[in-house]
N, CA and C atoms as an extended XYZ file, in Angstrom:
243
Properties=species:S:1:pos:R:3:atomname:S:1:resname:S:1:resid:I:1 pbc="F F F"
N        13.136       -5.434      -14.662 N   UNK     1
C        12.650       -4.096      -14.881 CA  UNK     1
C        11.918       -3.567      -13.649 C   UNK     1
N        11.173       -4.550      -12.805 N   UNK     2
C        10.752       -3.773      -11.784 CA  UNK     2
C        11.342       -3.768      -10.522 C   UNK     2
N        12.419       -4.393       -9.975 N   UNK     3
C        13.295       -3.819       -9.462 CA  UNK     3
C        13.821       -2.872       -9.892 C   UNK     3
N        14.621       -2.132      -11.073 N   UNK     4
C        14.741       -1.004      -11.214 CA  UNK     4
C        13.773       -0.008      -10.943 C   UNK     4
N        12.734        0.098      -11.103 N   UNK     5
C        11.231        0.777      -10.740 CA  UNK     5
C        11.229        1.152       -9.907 C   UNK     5
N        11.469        0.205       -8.970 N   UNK     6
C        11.117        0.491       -7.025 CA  UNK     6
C        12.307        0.641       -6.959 C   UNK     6
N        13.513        0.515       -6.967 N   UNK     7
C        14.578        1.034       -6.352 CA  UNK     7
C        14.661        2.645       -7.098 C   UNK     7
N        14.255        3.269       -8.441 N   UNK     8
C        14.419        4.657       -8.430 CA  UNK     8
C        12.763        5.254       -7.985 C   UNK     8
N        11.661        4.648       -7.360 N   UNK     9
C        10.545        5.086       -6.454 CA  UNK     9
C        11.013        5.431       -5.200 C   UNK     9
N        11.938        4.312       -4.755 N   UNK    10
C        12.586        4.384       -3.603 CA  UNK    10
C        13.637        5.455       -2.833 C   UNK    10
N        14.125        5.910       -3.785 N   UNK    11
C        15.233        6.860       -3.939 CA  UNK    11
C        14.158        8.312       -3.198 C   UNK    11
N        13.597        8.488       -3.486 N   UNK    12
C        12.521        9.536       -3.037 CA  UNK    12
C        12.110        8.992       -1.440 C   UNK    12
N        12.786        9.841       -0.587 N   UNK    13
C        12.011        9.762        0.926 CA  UNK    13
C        10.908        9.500        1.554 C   UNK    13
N        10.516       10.577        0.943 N   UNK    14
C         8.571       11.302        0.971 CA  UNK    14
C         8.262        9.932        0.682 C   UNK    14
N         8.362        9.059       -0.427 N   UNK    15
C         7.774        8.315       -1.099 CA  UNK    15
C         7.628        7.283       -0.126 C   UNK    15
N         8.970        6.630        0.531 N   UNK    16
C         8.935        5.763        1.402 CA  UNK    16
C         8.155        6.449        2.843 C   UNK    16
N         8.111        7.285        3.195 N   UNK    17
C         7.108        7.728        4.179 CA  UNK    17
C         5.576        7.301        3.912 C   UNK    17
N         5.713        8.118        2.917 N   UNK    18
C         3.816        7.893        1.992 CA  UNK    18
C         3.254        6.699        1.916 C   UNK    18
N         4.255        5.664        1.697 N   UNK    19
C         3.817        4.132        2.077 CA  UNK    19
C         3.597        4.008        3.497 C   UNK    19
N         4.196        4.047        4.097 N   UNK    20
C         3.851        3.790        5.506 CA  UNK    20
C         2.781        4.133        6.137 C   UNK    20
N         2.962        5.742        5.541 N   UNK    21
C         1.533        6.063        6.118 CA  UNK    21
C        -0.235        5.850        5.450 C   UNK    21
N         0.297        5.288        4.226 N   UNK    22
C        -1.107        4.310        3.450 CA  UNK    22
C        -1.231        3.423        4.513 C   UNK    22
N        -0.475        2.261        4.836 N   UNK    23
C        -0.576        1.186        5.592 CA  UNK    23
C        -0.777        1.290        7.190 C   UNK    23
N        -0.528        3.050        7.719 N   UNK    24
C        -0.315        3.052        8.982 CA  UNK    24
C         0.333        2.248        9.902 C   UNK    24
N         1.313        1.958        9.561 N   UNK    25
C         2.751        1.495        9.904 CA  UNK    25
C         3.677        2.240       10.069 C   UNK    25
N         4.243        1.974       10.980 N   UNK    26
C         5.768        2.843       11.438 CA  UNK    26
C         7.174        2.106       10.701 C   UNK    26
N         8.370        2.807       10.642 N   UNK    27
C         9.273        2.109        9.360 CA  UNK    27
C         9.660        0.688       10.322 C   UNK    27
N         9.461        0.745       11.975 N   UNK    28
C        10.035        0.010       12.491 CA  UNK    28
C         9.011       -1.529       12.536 C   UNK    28
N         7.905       -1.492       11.677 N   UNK    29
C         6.706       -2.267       11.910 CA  UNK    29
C         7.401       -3.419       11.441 C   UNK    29
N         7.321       -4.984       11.637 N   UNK    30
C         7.822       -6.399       11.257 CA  UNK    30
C         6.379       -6.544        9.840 C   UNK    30
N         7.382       -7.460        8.912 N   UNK    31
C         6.485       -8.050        8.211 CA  UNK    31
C         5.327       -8.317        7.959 C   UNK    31
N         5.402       -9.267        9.842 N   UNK    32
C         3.405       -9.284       10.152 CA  UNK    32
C         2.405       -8.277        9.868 C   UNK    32
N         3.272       -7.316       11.086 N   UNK    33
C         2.682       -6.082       11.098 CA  UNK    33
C         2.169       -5.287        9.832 C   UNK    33
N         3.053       -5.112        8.580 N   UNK    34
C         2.754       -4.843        7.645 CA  UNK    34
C         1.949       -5.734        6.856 C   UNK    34
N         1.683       -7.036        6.599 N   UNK    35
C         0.952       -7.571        6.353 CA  UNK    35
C        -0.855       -7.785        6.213 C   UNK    35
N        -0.524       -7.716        8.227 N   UNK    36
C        -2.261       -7.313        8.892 CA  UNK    36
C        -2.395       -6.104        8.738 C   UNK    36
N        -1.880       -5.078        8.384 N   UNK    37
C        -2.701       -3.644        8.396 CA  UNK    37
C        -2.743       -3.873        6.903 C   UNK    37
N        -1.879       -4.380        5.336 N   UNK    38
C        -2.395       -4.177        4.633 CA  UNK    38
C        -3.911       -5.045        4.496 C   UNK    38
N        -4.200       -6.390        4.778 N   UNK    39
C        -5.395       -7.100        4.913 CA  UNK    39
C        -6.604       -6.548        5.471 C   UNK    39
N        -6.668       -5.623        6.388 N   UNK    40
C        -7.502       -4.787        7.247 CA  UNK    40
C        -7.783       -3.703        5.793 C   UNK    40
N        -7.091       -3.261        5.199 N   UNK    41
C        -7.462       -2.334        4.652 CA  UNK    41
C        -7.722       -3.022        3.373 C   UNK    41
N        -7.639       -4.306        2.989 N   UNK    42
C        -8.064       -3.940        1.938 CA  UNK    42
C        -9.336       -4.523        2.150 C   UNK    42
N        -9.331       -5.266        2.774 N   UNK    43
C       -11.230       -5.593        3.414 CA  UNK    43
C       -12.046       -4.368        3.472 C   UNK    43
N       -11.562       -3.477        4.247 N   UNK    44
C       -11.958       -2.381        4.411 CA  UNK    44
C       -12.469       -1.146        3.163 C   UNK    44
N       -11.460       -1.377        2.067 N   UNK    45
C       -11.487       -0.290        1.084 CA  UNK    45
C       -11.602       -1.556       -0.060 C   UNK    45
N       -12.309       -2.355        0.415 N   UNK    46
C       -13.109       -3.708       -1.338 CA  UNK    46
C       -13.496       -2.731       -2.291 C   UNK    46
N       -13.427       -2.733       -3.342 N   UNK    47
C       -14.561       -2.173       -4.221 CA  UNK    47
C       -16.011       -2.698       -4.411 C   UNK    47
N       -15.714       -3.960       -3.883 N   UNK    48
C       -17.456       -4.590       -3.633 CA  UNK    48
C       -18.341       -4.063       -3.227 C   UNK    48
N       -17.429       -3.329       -1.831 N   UNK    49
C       -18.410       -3.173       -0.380 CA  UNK    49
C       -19.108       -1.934       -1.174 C   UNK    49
N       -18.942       -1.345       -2.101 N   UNK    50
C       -19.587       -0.135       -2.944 CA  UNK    50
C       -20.520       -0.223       -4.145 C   UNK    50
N       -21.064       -1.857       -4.111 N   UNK    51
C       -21.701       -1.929       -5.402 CA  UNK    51
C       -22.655       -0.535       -5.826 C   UNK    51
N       -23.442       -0.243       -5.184 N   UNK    52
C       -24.353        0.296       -4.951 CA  UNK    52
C       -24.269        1.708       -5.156 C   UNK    52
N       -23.060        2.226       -5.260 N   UNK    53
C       -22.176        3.460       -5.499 CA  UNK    53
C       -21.336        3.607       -6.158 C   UNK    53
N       -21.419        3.829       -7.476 N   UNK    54
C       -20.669        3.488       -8.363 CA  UNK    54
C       -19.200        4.917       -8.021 C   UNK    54
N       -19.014        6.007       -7.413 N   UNK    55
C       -18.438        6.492       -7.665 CA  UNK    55
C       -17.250        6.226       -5.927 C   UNK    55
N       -17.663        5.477       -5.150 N   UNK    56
C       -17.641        5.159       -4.087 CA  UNK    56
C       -16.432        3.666       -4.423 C   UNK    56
N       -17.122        3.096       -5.725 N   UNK    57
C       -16.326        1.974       -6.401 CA  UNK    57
C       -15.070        2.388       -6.752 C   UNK    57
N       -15.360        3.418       -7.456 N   UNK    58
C       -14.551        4.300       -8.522 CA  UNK    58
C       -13.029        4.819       -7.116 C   UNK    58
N       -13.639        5.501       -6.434 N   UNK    59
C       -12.207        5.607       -5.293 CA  UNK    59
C       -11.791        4.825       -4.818 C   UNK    59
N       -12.393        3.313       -4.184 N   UNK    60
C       -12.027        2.621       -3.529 CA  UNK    60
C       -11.228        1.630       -4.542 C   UNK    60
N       -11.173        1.949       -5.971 N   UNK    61
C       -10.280        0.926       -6.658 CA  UNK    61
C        -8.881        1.696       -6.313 C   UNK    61
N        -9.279        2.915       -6.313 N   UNK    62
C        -7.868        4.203       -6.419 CA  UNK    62
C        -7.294        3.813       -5.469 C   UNK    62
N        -7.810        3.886       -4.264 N   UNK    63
C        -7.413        3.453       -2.794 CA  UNK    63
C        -6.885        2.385       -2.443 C   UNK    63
N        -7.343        1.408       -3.627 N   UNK    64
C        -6.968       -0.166       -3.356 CA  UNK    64
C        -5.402       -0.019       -3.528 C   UNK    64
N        -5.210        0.676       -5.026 N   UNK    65
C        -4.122        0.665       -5.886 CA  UNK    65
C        -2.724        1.011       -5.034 C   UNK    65
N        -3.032        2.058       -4.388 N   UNK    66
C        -1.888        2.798       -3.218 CA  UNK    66
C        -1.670        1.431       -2.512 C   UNK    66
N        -2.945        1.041       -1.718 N   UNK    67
C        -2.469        0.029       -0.908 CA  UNK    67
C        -1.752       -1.227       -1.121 C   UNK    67
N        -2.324       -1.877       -2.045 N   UNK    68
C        -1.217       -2.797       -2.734 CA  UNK    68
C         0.131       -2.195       -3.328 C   UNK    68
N        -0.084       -0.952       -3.545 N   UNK    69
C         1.684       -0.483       -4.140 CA  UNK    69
C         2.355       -0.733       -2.932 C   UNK    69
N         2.050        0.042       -1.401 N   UNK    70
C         2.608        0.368       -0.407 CA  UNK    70
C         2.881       -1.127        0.700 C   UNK    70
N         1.815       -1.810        0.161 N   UNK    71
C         2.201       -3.297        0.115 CA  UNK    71
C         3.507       -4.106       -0.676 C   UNK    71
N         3.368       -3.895       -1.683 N   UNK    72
C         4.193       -4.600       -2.346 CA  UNK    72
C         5.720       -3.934       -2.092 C   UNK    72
N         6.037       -2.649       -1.869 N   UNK    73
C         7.020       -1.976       -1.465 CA  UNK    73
C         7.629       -2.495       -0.019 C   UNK    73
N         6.990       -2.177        0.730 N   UNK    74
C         7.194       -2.224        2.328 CA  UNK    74
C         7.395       -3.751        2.414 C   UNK    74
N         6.960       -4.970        2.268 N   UNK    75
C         6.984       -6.102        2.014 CA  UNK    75
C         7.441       -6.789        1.519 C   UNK    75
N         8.644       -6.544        1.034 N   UNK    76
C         9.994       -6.776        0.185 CA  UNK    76
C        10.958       -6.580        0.799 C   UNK    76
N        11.451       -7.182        1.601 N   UNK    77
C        12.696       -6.794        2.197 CA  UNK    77
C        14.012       -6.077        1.134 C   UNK    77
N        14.279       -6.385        0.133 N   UNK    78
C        15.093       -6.029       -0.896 CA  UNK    78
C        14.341       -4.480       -0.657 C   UNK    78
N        13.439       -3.912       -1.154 N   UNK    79
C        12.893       -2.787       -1.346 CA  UNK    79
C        13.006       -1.676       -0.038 C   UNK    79
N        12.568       -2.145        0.856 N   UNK    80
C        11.910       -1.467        2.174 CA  UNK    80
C        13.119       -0.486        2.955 C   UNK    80
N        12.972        0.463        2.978 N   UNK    81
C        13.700        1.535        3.215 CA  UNK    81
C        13.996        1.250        5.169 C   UNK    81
């Protein structure tokens, strides 16, 4: 079922752009590459680093969510446009 998912997410251009540019990656970026920019960011956008801000928490889960989608997309060779 979720191969079907991402292959009709996929079907949409924009969509495969929009990942890339979550991860700031170019389509031509290697594995690695996609890898270390998703790790950078998600260090970066923890919901931890926000205890203290609860609404600061509240985006950075949102933020997380993209990034692991645009992760899990781009990082799939089967998937990756």
């Amino acid at each position: 079922m979720l191969s079907f998912i991402m292959a009709f997410l996929l079907g949409s251009s924009a969509l495969a752009e929009s990942f890339y540019e979550t991860l700031g990656v170019s389509p031509e970026a290697s594995h690695t590459d996609i890898k270390t920019a998703w790790k950078k960011l998600v260090i970066k956008n923890h919901p931890d680093k926000f205890i203290n801000n609860p609404q600061g928490a509240a985006l950075a889960t949102e933020k997380l969510s993209l990034i692991n989608a645009a992760e899990s997309v781009l990082g799939d060779p089967d998937f990756r446009i």
